[in-house]
N, C-alpha and C positions, 0 to 999 in steps of 0.2 A: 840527087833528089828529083820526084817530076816533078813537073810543071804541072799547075794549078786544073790545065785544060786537061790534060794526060788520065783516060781511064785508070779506074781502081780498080784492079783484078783480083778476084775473091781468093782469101787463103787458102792456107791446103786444107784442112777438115772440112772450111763447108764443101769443097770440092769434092771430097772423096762422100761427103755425104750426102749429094746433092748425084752423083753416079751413082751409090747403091740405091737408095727412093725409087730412081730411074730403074734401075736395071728389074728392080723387084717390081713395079708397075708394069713393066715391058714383061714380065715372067705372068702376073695375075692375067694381062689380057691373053696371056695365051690360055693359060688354063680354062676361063670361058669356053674358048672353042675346042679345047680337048676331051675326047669323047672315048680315048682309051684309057680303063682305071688304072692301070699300072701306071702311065705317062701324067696322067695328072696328080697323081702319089709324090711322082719323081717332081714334078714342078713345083707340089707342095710344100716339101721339104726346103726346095732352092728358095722359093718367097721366103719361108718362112727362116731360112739362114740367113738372108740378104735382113731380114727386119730384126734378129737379133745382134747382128752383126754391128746394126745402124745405131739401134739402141746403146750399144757397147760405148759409144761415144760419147755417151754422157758420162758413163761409168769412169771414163779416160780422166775426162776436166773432174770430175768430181773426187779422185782416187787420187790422196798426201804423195804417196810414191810414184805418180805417172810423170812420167815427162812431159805430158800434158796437160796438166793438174793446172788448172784455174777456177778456184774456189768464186769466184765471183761470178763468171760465165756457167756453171754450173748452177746458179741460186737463180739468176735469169734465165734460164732455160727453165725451171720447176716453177716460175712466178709466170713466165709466160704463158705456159701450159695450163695453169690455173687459172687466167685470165680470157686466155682463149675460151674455156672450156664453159665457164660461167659469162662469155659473152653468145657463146652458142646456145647455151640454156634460156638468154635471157630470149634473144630470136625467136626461138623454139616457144617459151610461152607466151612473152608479150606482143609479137609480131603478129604468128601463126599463129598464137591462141593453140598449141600443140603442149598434149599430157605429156612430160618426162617424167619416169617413172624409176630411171637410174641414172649416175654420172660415175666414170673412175678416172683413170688417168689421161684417157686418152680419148674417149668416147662418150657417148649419152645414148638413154635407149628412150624409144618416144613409145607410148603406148597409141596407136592410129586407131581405136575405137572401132575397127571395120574389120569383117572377116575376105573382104575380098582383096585378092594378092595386088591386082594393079594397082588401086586406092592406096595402100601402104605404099607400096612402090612410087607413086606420086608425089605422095606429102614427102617422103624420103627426100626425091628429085628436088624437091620444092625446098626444104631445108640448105638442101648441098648448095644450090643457086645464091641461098641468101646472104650463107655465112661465106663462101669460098669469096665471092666478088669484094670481100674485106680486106684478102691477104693476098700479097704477091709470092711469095716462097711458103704459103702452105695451104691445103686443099683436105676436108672431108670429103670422106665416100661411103656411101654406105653399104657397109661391112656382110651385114645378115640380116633375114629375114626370117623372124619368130612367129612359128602359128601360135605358140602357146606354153608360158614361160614362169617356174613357179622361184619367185626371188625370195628368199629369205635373208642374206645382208651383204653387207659389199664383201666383193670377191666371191661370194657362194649362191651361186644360183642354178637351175636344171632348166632346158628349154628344147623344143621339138623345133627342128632349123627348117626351114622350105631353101631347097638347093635349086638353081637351075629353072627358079620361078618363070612361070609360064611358057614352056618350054617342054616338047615331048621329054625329054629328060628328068621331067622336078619330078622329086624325091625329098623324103623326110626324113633325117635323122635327128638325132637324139646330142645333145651336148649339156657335160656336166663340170661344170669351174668351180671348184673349193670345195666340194661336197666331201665329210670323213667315207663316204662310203666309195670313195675312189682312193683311198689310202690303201698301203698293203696293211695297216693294222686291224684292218676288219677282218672277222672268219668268213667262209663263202657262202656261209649262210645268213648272215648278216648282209652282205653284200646281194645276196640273190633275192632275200624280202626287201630288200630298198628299191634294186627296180623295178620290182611288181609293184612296189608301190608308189615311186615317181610317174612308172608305165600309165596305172590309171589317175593321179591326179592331170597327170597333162593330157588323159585322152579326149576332152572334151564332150565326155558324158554325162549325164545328170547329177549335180552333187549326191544326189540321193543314191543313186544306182553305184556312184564309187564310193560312198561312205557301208550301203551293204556288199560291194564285191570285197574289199579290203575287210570287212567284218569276219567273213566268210572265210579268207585264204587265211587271215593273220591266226584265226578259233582252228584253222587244221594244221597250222605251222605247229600252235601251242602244242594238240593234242598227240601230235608225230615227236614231240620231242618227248613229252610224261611216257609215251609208250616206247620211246627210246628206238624208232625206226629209221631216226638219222644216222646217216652216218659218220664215224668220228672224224674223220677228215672235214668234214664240213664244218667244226667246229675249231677248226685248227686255224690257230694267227699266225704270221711270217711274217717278223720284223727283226731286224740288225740290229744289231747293239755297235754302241759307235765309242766307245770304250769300254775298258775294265768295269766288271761289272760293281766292284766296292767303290769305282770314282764317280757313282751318283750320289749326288746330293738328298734325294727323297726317293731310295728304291722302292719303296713301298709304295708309292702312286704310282709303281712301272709294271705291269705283270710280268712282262717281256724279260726283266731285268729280276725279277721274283724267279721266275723260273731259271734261268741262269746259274742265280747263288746256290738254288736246289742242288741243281746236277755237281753244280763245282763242288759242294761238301758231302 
């Protein structure tokens, strides 16, 4: 047994999850300074295995069959997280008097009411200082930076990203989380008027100018399809069927699964 004075030495998972964090932190700051696209693809992927990897952990305690399986360590990890999360929130508005305008698992997204990059970037800094000085084993960072982001509900939302803020480098891309029109069950023409039309709700032009541009493409979409100068490919869906097509319960809400019973009879 040790003795009383004798260090406690951390067990193995927080160990091993206490090196991935690390190693995946050690991989993000490189990416920063990596300035060839393929090389920062490649590091992308490696963070981005190192933080599924890390997450898998909870999966472990949480999962009857793991030899790790600790149903209790599992409920306090999801209670802390929730605790965290809504102590960050409360920072954020009663502290900072700072808009949140979203919260999920792991995150909160602040609306900074300013179009200038630094300004955001501040109040950001300024958040990360308040909350991180609370915890010894964990730390926000701020993740992204949105010009311009149309939420419709948790998990699904479309947002125009600022990369590489202020910096010859920045660049604006486009990021879409839960949206059906990133599914393979939409036709590609379905999927080609959604983003002319996320394109201009996030372009930050006059609601007026995007309520008649969207008038305009959707009134020639209609009138290309009645004169039939689509092509039929573009109205074609591609989805699996993940059984027998009789072992659906309501084939008839499936098109997918409608077309199937066709062919087979």
């Amino acid at each position: 047994m040790p003795s009383g004075n004798a260090a406690i030495k951390d067990a193995i998972l927080p160990n091993v999850l206490k090196n991935l964090v690390s190693k995946r932190r050690m991989v993000k700051g490189q990416m920063k300074a990596e300035k060839d696209p393929v090389k920062y693809q490649q590091l992308n992927i490696r963070q981005t295995a190192l933080k599924l990897t890390a997450n898998s952990m909870y999966g472990c305690l949480g999962f009857s069959s793991s030899r790790f399986f600790a149903q209790a360590i599992a409920a306090l990890i999801t209670r802390t997280g929730r605790e965290t999360l809504l102590k960050t929130k409360d920072i954020a508005e009663e502290k900072l008097n700072f808009s949140v305008i979203y919260g999920d698992t792991d995150s909160i997204m602040i609306n900074t009411g300013t179009t200038h990059v630094n300004q955001a970037i501040e109040m950001g800094k300024k958040l990360k200082q308040e909350v991180n000085v609370l915890y010894k084993c964990l730390e926000i960072e701020i993740d992204g930076l949105f010009k311009s982001m149309l939420l419709l509900k948790k998990k699904k939302y479309a947002a125009l990203i600022i990369e590489n803020a202020g910096t010859k480098d920045e660049k604006i891309t486009t990021e879409l989380k839960g949206l059906d029109m990133v599914r393979r069950d939409w036709c590609p023409l379905s999927k080609q008027v959604g983003n002319f039309v996320l394109t201009e709700i996030l372009s930050g032009k006059q609601r007026e100018d995007v309520v008649l541009s969207l008038n305009e493409y959707l009134s020639g979409i209609g009138n290309k399809m009645k004169e039939g100068t689509i092509m039929l490919k573009d109205y074609i869906i591609t989805k699996q069927l993940t059984r027998n097509p009789g072992e659906y319960s309501d084939p008839k809400s499936l098109p997918h699964v409608q077309v199937a019973l066709r062919l087979k009879s």
